[in-house]
N, CA, C and O atoms as CSV, one atom per row, in Angstrom:
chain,resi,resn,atom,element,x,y,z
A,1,UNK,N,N,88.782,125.160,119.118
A,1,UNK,CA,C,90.055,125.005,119.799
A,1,UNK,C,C,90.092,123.691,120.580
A,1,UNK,O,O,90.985,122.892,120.301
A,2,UNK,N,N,89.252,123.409,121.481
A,2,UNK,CA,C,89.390,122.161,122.166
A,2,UNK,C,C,89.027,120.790,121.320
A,2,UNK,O,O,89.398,119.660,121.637
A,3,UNK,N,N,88.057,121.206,119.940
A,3,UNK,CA,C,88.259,119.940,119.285
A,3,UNK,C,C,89.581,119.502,118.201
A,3,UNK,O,O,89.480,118.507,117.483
A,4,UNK,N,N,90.798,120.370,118.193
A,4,UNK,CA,C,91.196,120.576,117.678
A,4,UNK,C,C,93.202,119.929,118.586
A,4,UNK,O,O,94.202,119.403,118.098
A,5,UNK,N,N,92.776,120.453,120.184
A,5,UNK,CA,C,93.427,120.112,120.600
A,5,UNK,C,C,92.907,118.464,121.173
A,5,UNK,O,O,93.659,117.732,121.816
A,6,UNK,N,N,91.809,118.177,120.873
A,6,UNK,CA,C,91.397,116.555,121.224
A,6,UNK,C,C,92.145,115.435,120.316
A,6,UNK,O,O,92.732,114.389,120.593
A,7,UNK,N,N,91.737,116.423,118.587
A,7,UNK,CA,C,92.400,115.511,117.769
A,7,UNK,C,C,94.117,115.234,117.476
A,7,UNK,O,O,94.680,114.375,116.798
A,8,UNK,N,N,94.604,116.264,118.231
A,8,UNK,CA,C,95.784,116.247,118.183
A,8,UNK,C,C,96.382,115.253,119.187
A,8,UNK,O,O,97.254,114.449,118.855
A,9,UNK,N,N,95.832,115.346,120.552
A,9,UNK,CA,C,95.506,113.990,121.545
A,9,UNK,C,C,95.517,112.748,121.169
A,9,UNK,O,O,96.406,111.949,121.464
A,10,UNK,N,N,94.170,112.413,120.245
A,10,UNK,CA,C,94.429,111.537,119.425
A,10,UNK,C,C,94.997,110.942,118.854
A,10,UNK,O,O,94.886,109.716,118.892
A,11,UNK,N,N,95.753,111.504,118.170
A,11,UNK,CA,C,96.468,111.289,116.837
A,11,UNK,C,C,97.752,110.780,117.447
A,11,UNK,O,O,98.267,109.698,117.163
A,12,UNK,N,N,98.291,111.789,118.438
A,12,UNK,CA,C,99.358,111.494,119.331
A,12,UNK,C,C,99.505,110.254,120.201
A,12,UNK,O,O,100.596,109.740,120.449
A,13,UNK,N,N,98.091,109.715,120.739
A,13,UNK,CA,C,98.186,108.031,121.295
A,13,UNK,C,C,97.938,107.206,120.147
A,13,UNK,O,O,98.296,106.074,120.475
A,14,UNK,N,N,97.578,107.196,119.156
A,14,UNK,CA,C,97.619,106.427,118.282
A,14,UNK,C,C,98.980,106.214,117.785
A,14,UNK,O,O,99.366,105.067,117.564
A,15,UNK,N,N,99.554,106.980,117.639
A,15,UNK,CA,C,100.898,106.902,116.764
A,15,UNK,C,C,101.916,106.423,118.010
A,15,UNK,O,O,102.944,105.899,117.580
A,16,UNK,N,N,101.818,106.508,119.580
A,16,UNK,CA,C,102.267,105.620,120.208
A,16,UNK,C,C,102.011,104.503,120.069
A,16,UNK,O,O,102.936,103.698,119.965
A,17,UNK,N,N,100.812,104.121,120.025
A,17,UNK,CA,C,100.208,102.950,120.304
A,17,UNK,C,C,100.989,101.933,119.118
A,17,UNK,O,O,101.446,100.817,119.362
A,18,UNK,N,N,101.006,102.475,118.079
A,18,UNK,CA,C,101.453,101.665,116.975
A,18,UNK,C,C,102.926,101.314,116.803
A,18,UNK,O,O,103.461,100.333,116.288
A,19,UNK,N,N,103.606,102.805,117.599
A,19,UNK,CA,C,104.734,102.641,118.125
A,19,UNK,C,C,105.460,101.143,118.305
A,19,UNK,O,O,106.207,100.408,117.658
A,20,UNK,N,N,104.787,101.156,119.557
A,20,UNK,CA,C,104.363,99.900,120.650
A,20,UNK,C,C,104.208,98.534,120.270
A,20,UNK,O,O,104.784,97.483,120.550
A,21,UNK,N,N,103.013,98.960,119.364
A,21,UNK,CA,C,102.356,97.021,119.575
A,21,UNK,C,C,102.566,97.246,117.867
A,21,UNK,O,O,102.817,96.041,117.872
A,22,UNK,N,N,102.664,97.537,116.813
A,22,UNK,CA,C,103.093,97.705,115.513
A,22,UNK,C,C,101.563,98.766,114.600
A,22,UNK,O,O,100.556,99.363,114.981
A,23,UNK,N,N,102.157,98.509,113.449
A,23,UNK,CA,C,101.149,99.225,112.569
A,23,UNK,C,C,99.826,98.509,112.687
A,23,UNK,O,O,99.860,97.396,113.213
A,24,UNK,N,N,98.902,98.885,112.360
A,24,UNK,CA,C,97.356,97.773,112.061
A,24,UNK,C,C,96.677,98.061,113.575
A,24,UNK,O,O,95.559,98.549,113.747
A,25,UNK,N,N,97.812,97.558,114.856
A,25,UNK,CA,C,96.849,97.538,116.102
A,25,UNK,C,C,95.826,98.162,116.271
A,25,UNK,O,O,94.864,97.615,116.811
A,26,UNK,N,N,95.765,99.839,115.733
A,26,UNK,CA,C,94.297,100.289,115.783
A,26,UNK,C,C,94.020,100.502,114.504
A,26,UNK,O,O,94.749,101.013,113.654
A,27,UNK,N,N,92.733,100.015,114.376
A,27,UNK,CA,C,91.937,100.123,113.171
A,27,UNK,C,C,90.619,101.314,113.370
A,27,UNK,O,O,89.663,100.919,114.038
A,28,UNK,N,N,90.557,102.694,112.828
A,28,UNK,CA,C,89.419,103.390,112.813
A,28,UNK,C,C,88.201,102.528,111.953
A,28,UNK,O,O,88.272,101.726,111.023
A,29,UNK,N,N,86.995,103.124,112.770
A,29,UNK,CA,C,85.793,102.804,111.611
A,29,UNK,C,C,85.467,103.314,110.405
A,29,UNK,O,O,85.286,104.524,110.271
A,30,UNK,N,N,85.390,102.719,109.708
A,30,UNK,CA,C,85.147,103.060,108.579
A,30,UNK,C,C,86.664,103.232,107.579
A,30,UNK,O,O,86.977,103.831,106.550
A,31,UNK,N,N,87.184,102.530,108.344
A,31,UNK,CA,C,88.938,102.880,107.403
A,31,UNK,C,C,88.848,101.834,106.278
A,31,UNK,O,O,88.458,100.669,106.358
A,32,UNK,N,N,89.177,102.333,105.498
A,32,UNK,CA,C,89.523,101.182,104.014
A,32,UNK,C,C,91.036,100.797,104.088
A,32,UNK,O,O,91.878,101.076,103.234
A,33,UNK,N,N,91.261,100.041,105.366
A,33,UNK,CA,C,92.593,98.959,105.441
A,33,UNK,C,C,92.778,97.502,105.049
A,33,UNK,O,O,92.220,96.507,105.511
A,34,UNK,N,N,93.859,97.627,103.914
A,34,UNK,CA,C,94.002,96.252,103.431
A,34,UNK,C,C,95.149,95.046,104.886
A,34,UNK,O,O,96.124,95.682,105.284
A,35,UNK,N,N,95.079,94.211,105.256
A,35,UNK,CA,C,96.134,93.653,105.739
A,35,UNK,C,C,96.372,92.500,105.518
A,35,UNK,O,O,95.687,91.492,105.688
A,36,UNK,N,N,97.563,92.673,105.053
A,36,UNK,CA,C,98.592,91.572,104.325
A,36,UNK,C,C,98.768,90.224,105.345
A,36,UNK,O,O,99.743,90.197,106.095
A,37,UNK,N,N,98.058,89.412,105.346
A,37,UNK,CA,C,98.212,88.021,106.218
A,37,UNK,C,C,98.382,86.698,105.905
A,37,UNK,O,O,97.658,86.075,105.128
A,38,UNK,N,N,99.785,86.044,106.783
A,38,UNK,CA,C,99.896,84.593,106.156
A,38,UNK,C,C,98.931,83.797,106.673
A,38,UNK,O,O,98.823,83.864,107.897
A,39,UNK,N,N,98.049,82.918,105.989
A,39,UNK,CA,C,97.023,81.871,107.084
A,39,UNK,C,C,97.500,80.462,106.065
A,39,UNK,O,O,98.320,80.400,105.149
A,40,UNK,N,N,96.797,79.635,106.541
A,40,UNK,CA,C,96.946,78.113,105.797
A,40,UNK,C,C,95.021,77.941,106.153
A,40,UNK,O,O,94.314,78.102,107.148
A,41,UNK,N,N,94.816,77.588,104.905
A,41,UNK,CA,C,93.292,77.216,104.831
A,41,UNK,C,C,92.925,75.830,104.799
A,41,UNK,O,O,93.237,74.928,104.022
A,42,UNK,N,N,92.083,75.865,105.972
A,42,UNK,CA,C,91.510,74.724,106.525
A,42,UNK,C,C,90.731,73.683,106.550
A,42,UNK,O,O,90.759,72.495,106.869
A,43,UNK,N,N,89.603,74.946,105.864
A,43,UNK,CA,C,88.538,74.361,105.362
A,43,UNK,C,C,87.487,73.881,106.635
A,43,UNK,O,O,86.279,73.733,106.452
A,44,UNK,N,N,88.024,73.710,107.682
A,44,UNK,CA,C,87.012,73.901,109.025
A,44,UNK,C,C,86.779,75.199,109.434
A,44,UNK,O,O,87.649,76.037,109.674
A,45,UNK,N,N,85.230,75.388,109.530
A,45,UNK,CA,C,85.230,76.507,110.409
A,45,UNK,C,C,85.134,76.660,111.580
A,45,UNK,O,O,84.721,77.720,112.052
A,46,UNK,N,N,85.444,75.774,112.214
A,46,UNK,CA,C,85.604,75.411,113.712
A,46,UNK,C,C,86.925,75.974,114.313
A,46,UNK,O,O,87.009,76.551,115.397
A,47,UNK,N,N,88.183,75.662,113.245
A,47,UNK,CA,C,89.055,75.679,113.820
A,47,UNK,C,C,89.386,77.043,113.546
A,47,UNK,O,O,90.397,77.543,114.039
């Protein structure tokens, strides 16, 4: 019961959270997430 009402906790600030700041912001471990990103390549790894 209480791990059950934890994950529901969970699940429930996450889905604010993303709300909020958009999809992606939290990433679990071990998640197999692709994300779609514009960059321009540099070729420094400095920058």
């Amino acid at each position: 019961m209480a791990d059950e009402n934890r994950k529901k906790a969970l699940e429930l600030a996450i889905t604010q959270i993303e709300k909020q700041f958009g999809k992606g912001s939290i990433m679990r471990l071990g998640e197999d997430a692709k994300l779609d990103l514009d960059f321009i390549p540099t070729g420094s790894m400095e920058l």
